[in-house]
C-alpha positions as CSV (number, residue, x, y, z in Angstrom):
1,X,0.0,0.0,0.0
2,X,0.7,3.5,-0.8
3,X,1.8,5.6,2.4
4,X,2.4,3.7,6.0
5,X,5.7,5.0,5.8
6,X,8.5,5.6,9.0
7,X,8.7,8.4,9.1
8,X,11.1,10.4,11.9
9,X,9.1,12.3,14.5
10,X,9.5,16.4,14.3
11,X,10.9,17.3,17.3
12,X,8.0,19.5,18.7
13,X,6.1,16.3,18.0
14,X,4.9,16.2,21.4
15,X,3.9,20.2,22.0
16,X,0.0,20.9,22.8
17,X,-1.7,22.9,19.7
18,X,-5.0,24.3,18.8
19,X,-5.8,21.9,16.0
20,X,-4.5,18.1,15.2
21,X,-4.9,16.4,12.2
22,X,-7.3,13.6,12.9
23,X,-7.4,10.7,10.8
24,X,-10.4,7.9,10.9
25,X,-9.4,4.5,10.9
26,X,-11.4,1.6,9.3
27,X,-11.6,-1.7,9.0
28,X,-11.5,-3.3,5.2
29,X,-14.9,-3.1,2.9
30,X,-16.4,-5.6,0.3
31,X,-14.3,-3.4,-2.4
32,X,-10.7,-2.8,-0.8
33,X,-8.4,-4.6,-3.2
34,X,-5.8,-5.4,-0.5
35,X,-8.5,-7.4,1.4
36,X,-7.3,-10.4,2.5
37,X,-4.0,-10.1,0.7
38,X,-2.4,-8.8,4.6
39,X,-2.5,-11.1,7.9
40,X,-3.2,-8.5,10.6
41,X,-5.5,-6.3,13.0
42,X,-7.0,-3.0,10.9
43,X,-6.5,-1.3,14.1
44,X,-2.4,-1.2,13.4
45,X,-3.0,0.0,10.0
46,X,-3.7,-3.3,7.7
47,X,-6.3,-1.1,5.7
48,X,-6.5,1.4,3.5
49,X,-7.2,4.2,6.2
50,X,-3.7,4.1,6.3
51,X,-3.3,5.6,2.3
52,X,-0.8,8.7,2.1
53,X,-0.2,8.5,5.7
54,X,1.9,9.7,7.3
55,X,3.3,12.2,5.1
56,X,0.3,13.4,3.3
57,X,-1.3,14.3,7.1
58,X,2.4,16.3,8.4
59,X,2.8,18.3,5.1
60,X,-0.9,19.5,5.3
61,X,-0.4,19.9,9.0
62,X,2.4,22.2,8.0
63,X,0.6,24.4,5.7
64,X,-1.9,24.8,8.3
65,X,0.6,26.2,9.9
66,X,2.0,28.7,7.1
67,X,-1.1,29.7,5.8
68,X,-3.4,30.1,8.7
69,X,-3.1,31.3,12.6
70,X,-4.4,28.1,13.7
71,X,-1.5,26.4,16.3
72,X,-1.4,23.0,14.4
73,X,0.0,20.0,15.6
74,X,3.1,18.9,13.5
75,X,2.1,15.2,14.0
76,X,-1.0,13.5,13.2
77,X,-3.3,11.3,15.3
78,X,-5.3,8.4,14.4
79,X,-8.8,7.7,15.6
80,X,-10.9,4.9,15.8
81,X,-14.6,5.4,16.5
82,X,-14.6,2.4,18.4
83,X,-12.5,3.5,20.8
84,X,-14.7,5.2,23.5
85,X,-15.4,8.9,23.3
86,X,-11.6,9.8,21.6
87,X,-13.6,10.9,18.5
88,X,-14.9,14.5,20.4
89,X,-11.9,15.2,20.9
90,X,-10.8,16.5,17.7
91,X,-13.2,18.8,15.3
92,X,-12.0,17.8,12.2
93,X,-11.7,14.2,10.8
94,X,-10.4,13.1,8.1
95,X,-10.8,9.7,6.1
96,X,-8.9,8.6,2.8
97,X,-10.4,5.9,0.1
98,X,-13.9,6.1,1.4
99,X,-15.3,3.8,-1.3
100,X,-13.6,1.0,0.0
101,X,-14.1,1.5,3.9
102,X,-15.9,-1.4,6.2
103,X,-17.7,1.4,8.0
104,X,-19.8,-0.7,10.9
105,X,-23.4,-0.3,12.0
106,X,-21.9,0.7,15.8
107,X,-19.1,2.9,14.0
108,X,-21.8,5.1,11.8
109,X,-23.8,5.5,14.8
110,X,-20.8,7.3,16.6
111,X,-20.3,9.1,13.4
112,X,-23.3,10.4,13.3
113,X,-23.6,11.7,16.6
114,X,-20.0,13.4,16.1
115,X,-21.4,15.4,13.3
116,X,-24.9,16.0,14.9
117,X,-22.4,17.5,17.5
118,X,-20.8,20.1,15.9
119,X,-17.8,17.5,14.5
120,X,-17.0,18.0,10.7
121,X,-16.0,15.6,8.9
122,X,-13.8,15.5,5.2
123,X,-14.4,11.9,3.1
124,X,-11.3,11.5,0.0
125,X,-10.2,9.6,-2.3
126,X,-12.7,7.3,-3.7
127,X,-13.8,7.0,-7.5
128,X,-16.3,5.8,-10.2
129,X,-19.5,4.8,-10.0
130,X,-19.1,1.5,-8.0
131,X,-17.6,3.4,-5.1
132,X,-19.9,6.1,-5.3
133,X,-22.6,3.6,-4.8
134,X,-21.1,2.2,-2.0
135,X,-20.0,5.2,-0.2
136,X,-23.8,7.1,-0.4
137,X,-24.9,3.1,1.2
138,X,-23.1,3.7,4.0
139,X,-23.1,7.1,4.5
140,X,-27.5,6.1,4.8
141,X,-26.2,4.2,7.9
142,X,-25.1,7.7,9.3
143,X,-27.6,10.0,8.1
144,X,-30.8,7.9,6.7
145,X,-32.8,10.7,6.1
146,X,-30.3,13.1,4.9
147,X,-28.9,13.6,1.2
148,X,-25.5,14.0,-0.3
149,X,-25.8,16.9,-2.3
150,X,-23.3,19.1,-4.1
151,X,-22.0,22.1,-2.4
152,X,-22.8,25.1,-4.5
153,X,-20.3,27.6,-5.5
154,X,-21.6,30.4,-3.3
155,X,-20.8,28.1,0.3
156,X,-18.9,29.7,3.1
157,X,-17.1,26.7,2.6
158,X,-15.9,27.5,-0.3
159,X,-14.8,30.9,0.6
160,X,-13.0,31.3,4.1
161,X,-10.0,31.9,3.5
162,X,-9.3,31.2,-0.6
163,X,-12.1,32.2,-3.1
164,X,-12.6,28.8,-4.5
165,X,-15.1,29.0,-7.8
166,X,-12.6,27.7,-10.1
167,X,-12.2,24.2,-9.0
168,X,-10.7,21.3,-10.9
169,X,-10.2,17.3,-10.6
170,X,-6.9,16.8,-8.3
171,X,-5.4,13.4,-10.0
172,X,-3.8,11.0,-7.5
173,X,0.3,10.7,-8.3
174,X,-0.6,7.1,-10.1
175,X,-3.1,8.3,-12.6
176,X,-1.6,11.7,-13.8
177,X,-1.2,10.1,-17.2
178,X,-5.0,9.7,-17.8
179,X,-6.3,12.8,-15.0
180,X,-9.0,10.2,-13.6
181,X,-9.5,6.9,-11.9
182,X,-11.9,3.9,-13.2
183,X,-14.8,5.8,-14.4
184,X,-14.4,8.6,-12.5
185,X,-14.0,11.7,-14.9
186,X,-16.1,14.7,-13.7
187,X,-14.7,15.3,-10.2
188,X,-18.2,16.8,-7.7
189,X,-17.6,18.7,-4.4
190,X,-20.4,17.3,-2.1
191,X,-21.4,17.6,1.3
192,X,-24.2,16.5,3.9
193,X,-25.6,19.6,5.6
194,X,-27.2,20.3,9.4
195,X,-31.0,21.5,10.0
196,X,-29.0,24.7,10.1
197,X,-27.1,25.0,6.9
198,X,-23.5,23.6,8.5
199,X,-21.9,21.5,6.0
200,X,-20.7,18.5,8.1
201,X,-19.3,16.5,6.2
202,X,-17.8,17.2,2.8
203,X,-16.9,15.1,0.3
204,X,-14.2,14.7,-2.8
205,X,-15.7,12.5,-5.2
206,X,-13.4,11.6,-7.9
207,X,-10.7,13.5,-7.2
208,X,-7.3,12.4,-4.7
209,X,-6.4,15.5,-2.3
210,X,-4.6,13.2,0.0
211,X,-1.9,12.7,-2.7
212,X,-2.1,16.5,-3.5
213,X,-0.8,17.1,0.3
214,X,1.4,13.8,0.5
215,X,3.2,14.6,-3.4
216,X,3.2,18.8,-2.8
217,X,7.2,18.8,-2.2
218,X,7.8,16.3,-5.2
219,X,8.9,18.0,-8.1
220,X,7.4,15.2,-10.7
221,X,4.0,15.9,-9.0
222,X,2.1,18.9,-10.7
223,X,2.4,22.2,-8.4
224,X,-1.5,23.3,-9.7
225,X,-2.9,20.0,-8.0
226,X,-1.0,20.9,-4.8
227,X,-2.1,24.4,-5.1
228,X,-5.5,23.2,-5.3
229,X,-5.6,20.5,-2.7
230,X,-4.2,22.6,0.0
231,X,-6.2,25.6,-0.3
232,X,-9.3,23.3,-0.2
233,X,-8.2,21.5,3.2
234,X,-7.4,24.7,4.8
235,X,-11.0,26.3,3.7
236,X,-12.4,23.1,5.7
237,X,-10.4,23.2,8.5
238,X,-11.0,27.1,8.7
239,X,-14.6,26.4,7.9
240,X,-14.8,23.5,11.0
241,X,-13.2,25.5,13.0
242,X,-15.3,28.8,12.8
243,X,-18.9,27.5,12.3
């Protein structure tokens, strides 16, 4: 798998901060490709939650830093909904390759009541059709009678601390040669919203900004979906942050 890496702690690794990148571990889904292929517990990273990480999480941490006057943490921190009340501890969560997760009955449930608590929460990474199906099936186990809808262009979201109209499909570093992945050409910007107009959770379909914060300091990676991907996380984490 892509990511998992050893990577050498910063050395203010341990300092309090404002805001910590929190990233949502899962067990495997009926359409992770690795499934079964890896002897091991999901819980010490034998899924795909564990895609980009830990680089993509500490060089968007990073620009959080430069770009914003949040305090963010220079290391990330994995969370697993199953683990007591750890979730509500962090107001921003974060969760890569959503189309192949194993999100549980027990796990949406805590989910749900994260959001419905003022959590926010930012799904990546999945593609096509197949996984588009999947994802909106279990996303009904969090929110049954709410819709994913796209975010129109006018959203706070969209707009708190980049002006973000002109938005484009952010390729992952292995499909640059085609732009896309399986079927998924026309990249949408979507999001599940409260009774009062919060977008809680918003979602990347069809387009990989995980990569665009794990590839930004390669050279061989393109700058413009870097650019791109980075001013969209820090919107979110500005926008989580402030309403």
């Amino acid at each position: 798998m892509e990511g998992y890496e050893s990577l050498p702690l910063p050395l203010d690794w341990q300092r309090p901060a404002e805001w910590t990148f929190a990233r949502l571990m899962y067990p495997p889904g009926p359409l992770d490709g690795y499934s079964g292929r890896f002897d091991g517990d999901w819980r010490e990273g034998l899924s795909l939650w564990t895609q980009d990480y830990p680089l993509a999480d500490r060089s968007f941490a990073e620009a959080v830093r430069r770009l914003t006057r949040i305090d963010a943490k220079s290391v990330e921190q994995p969370v697993n909904l199953d683990d007591g009340d750890e979730i509500y501890n962090y107001p921003w969560l974060y969760a890569v390759q959503v189309g192949e997760w194993g999100l549980t009955q027990r796990q949406a449930e805590k989910l749900r009541d994260y959001l419905l608590r003022g959590g926010f929460f930012m799904a990546d990474d999945f593609h096509g059709s197949e996984e588009e199906t999947y994802f909106t099936k279990t996303m009904k186990m969090v929110f049954p009678d709410r819709p994913i809808v796209d975010i129109p262009n006018d959203d706070p979201i969209f707009h708190t601390v980049f002006d973000l109209d002109e938005r484009y499909q952010i390729a992952g570093a292995e499909h640059l040669r085609t732009g896309y992945k399986k079927d998924g050409k026309v990249p949408r910007w979507q999001g599940i919203y409260d009774d009062k107009g919060r977008v809680m959770v918003a979602i990347s379909l069809n387009s990989d900004i995980g990569d665009s914060w794990e590839w930004s300091n390669n050279p061989q990676y393109p700058q413009k979906f870097s650019d791109l991907g980075i001013r969209i996380g820090v919107n979110y984490v500005l926008y989580a942050m402030t309403h």
